[in-house]
GUDOMI-830838 format. One record per residue (C-alpha): residue number from 1; residue in one letter; x, y, z. Coordinates in steps of 0.5 Angstrom, whole numbers, plus 500, padded with zeros to 3 digits. Each point is the difference from the previous one (the first is absolute). Layout:
GUDOMI-830838
ROKE, NUM, a, X, Y, Z
...
This chain:
GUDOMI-830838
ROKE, 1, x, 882, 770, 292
ROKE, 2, x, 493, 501, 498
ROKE, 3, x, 495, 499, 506
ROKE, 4, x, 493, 498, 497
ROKE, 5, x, 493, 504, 503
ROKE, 6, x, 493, 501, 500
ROKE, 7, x, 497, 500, 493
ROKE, 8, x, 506, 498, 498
ROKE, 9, x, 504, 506, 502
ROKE, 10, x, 507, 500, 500
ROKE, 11, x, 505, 503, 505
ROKE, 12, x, 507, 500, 496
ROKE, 13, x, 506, 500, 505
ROKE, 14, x, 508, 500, 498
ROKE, 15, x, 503, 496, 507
ROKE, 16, x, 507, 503, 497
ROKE, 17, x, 497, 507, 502
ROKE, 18, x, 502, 497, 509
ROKE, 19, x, 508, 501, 498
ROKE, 20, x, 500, 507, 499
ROKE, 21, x, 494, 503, 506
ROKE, 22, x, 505, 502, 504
ROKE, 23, x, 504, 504, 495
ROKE, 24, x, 497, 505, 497
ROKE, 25, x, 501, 507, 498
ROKE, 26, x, 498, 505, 504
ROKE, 27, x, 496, 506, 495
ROKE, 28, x, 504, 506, 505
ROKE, 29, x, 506, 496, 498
ROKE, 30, x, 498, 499, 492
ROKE, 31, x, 499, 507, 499
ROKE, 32, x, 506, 503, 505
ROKE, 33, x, 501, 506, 495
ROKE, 34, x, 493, 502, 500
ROKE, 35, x, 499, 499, 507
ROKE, 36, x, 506, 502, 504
ROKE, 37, x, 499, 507, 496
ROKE, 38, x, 495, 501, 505
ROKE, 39, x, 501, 496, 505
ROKE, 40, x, 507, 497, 505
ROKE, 41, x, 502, 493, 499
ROKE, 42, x, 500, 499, 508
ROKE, 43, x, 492, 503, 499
ROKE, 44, x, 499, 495, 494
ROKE, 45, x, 502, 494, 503
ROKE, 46, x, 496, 502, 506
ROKE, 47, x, 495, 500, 497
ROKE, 48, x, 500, 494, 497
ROKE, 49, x, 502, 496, 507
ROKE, 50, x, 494, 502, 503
ROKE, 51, x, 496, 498, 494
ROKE, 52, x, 503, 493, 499
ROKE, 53, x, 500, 498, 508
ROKE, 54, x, 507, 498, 499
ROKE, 55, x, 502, 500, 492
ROKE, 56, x, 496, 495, 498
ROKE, 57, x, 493, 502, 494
ROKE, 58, x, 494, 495, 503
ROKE, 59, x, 495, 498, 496
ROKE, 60, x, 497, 497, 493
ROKE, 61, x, 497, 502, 495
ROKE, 62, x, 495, 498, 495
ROKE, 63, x, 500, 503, 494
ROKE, 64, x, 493, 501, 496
ROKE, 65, x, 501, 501, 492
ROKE, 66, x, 495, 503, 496
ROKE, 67, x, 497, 499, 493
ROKE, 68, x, 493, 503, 501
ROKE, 69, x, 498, 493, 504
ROKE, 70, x, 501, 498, 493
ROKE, 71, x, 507, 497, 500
ROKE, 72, x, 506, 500, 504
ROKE, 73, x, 506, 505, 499
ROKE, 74, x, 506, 496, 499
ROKE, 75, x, 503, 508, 500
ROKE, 76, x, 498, 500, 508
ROKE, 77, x, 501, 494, 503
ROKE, 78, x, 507, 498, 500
ROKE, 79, x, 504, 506, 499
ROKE, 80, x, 496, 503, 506
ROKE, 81, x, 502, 494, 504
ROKE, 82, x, 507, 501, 498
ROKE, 83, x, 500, 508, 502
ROKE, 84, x, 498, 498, 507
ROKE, 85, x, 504, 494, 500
ROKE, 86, x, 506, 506, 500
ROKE, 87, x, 498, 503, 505
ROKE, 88, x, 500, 494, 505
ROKE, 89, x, 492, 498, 500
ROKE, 90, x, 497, 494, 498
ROKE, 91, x, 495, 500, 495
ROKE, 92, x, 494, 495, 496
ROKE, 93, x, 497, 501, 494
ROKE, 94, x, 491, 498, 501
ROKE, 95, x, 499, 498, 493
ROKE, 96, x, 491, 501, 501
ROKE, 97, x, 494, 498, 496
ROKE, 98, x, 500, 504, 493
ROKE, 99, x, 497, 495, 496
ROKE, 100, x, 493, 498, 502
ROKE, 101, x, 494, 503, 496
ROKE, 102, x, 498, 504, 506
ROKE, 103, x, 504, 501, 506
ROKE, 104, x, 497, 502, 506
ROKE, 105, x, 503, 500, 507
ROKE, 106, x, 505, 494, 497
ROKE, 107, x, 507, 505, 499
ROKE, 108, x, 498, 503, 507
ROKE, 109, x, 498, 493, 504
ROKE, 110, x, 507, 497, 496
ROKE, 111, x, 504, 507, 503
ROKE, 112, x, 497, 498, 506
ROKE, 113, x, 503, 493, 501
ROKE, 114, x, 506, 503, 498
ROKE, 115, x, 501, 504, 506
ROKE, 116, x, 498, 495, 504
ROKE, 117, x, 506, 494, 497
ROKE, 118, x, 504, 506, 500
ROKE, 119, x, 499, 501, 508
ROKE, 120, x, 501, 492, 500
ROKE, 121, x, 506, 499, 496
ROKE, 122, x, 504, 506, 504
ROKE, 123, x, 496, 501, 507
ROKE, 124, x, 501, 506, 504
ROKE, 125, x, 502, 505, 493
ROKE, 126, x, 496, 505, 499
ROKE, 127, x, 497, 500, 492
ROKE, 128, x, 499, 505, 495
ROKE, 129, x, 496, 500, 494
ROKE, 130, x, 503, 503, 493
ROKE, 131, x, 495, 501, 495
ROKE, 132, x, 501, 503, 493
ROKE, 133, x, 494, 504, 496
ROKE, 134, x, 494, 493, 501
ROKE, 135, x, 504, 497, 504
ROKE, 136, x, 501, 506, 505
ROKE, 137, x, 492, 498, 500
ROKE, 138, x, 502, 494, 501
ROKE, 139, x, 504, 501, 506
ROKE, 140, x, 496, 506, 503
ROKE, 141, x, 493, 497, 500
ROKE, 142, x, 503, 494, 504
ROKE, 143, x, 503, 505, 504
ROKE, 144, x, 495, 504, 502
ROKE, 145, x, 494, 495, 499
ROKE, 146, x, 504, 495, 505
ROKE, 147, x, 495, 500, 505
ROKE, 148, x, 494, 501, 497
ROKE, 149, x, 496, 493, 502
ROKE, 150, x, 494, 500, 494
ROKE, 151, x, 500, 503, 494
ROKE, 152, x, 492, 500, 497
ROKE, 153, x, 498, 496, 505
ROKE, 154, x, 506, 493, 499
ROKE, 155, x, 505, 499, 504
ROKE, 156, x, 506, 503, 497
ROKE, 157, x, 506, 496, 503
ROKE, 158, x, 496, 495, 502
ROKE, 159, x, 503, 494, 494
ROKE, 160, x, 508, 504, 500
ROKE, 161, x, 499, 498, 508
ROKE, 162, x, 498, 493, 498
ROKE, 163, x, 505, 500, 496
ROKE, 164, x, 506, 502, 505
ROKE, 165, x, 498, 495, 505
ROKE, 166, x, 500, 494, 495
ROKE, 167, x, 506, 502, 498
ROKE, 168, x, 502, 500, 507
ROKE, 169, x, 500, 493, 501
ROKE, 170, x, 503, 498, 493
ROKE, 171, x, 500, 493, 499
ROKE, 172, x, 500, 498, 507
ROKE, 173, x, 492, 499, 500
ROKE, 174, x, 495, 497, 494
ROKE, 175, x, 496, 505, 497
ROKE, 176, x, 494, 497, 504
ROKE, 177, x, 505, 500, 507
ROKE, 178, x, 502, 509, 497
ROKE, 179, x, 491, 501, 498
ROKE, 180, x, 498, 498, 507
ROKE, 181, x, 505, 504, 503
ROKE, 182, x, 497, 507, 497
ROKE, 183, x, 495, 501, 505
ROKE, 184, x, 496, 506, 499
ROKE, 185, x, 503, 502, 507
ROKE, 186, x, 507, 500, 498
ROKE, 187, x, 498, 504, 494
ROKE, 188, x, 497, 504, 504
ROKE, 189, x, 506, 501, 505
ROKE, 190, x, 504, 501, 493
ROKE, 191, x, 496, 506, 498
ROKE, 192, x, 501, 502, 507
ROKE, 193, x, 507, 501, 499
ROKE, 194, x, 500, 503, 493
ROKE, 195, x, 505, 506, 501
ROKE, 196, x, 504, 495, 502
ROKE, 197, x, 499, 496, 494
ROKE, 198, x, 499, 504, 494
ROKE, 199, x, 502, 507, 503
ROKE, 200, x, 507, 503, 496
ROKE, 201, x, 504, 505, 504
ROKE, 202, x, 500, 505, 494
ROKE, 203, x, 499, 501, 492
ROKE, 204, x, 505, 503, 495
ROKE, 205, x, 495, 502, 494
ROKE, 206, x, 502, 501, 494
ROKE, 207, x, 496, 504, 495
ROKE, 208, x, 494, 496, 503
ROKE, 209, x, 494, 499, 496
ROKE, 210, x, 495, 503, 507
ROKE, 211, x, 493, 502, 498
ROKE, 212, x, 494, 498, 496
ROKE, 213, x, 498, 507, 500
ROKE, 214, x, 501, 506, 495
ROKE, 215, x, 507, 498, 500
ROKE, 216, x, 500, 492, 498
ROKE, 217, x, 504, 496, 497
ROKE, 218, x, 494, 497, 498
ROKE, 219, x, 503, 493, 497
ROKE, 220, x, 502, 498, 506
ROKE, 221, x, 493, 501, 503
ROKE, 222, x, 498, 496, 494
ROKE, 223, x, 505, 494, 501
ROKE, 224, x, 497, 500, 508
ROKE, 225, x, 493, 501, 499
ROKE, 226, x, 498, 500, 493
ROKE, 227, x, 497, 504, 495
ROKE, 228, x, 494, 503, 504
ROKE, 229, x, 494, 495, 497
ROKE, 230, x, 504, 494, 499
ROKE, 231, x, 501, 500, 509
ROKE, 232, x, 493, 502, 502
ROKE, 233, x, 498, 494, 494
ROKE, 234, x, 504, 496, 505
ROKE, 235, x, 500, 503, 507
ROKE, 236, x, 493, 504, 500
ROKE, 237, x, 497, 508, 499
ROKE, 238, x, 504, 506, 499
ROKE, 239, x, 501, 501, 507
ROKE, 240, x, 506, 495, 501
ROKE, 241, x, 502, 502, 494
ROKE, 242, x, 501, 507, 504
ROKE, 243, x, 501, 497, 507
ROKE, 244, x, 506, 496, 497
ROKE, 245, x, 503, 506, 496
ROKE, 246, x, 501, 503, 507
ROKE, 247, x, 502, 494, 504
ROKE, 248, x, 507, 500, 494
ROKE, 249, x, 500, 508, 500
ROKE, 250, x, 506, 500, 505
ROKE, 251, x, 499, 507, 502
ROKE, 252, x, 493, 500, 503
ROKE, 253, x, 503, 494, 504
ROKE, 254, x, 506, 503, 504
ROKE, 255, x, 498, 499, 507
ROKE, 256, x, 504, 501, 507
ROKE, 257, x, 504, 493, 499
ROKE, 258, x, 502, 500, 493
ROKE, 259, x, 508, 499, 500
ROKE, 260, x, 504, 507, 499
ROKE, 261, x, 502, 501, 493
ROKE, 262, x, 506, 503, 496
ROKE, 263, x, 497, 502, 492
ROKE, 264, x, 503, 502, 494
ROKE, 265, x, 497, 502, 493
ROKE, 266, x, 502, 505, 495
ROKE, 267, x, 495, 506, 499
ROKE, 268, x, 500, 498, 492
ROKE, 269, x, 498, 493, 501
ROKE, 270, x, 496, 499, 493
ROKE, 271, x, 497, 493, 502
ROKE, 272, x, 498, 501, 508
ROKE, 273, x, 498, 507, 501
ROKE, 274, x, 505, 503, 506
ROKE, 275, x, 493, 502, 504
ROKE, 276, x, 500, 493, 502
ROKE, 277, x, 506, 500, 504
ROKE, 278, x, 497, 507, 502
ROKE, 279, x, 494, 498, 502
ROKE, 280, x, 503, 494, 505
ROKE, 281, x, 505, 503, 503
ROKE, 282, x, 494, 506, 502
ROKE, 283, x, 496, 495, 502
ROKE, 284, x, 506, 496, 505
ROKE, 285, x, 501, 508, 501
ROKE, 286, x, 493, 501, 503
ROKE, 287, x, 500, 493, 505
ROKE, 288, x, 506, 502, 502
ROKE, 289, x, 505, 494, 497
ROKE, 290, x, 507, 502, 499
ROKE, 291, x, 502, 501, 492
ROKE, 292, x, 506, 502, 496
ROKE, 293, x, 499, 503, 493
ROKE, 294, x, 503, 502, 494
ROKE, 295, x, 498, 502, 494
ROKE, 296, x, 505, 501, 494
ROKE, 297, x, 497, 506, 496
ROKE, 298, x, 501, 495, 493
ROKE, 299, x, 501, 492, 498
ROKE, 300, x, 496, 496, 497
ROKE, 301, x, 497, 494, 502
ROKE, 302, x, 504, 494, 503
ROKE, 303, x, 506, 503, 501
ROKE, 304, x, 501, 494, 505
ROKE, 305, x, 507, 502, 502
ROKE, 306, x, 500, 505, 496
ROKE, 307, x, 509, 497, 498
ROKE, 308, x, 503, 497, 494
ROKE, 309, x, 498, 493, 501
ROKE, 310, x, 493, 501, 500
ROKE, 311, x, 500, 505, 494
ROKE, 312, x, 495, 499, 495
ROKE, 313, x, 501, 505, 494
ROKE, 314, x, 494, 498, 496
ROKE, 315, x, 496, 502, 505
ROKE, 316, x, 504, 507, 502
ROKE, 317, x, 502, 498, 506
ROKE, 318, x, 507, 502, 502
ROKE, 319, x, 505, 500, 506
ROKE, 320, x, 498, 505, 503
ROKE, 321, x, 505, 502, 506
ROKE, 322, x, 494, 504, 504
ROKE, 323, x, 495, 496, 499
ROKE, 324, x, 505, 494, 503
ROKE, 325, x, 502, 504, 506
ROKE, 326, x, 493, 497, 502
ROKE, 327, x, 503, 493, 501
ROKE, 328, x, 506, 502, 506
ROKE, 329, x, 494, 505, 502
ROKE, 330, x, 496, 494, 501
ROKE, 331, x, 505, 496, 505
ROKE, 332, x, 501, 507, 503
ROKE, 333, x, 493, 499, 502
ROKE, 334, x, 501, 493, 502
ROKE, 335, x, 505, 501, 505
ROKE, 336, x, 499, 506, 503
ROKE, 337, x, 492, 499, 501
ROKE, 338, x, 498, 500, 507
């Protein structure tokens, strides 16, 4: 099933997924050898109880590709689904906006109407956002800017609230009947209840594209803003052209209620340099946000799973069975965070 969004986004969900929800695997019982070297099997499954309040995994993921806000990975998309398929979490796909001239705040609005369907489709769930490299940007961005009730002077979420509410009444009302409906006050309220809206319950980041400083991935800046002349020809003076490359330099925006995180990446990275992971999990470190990290000393970029079904040897990107440790790290983190 493909649930079409705001700008045309996508929200790819594979209803097959609610047959195997309640049978996944646990990675402590996965990795017995490894870790009943370390651990008794009475404390193992212990710990487990109390993570999964009775044995059952809770919760969707929406799985963010990358490709550099240029396209789309096909290599961490699905097989990102399937992995945590296998652990008993259901998982989505948001295909966002990688084909306008200038993207601007489309993949963050299109995020953000995905949080939202998500809480819609399954109510009372929490939801955690996955994104790799751009797409890590992607998710970060909606899950640190999820608040914020302006950007350079214009209500941010003001058409994806408008969207919501007319998707609300579906096609019980006339288009007319749904636009008297939105009134300012119930934007308004909307706006008011924006955590509850737009707020994820935490973010797995891989090799996130983080900073539009020293360490850009400067493409994906060019792809959200443009090319320095080209935005103030359209938007106005160097100054907002500055003022927005701070808004979509995630690291400088971390504040008190930005979503715990867990974060990966790999210390030779030769697309994405590491100190963007670095530089956010300082930044989640200084406002107190609880965050798991791991850096693994070498890799290229786009590892994704980092197994044998994602390899793409052109590329020099192998099976790596450290770097793949990340995966069961990850739903580790999904269950046992508090």
């Amino acid at each position: 099933m493909t649930i079409k969004g705001i700008f045309d986004a996508e929200l790819v969900y594979d209803e097959k997924q609610e047959d195997k929800l309640n049978s996944g695997i646990l990675p402590g019982v996965i990795s017995e050898t490894y870790n009943k070297a370390r651990f008794s099997e009475e404390e193992i499954l212990r710990n487990y109880d109390a993570a999964l309040h009775g044995g059952k995994q809770s919760g969707t993921i929406i799985v963010f590709p990358g490709g550099g806000y240029s396209w789309l990975s096909d290599r961490e998309g699905e097989p990102v689904v399937k992995a945590f398929n296998r652990y008993g979490f259901r998982a989505l796909i948001l295909r966002y906006d990688c084909e306008s001239e200038i993207l601007g705040l489309r993949p963050l609005k299109q995020a953000a109407w995905a949080i939202a369907e998500t809480k819609r489709l399954f109510p009372g769930e929490p939801v955690y956002l996955c994104g790799f490299s751009a797409g890590a940007h992607c998710a970060a961005s909606v899950g640190i800017h999820y608040d914020d009730v302006d950007w350079n002077g214009h209500a941010l979420f003001e058409d994806v609230i408008a969207f919501l509410k007319k998707e609300d009444h579906g096609n019980r009302y006339s288009t007319e009947e749904k636009e008297s409906m939105i009134s300012s006050e119930e934007l308004q309220a909307y706006q008011n209840k924006l955590s509850e809206l737009f707020r994820a319950d935490g973010m797995i980041l891989g090799y996130p594209v983080i900073s539009s400083g020293e360490y850009a991935h400067r493409g994906s800046f060019e792809r959200l803003l443009g090319k320095r002349k080209d935005f103030v020809d359209k938007y106005g003076d160097d100054t907002d052209y500055e003022r927005a490359l701070r808004w979509f330099s995630l690291e400088l925006q971390v504040h008190e209620t930005t979503p715990e995180a867990f974060i990966w990446q790999t210390m030779t990275d030769d697309s994405v340099p590491v100190q963007n992971s670095l530089l956010l999990v300082n930044a989640m470190i200084e406002h107190d946000i609880k965050a798991e990290y791991h850096m693994y000393p070498s890799g290229v970029h786009g590892l994704s799973l980092a197994t044998k079904e994602v390899e793409t040897p052109d590329k020099g990107r192998y099976p790596d069975i450290h770097v793949a440790d990340w995966f069961e790290r990850a739903v580790d983190w999904l269950l046992y965070k508090k």
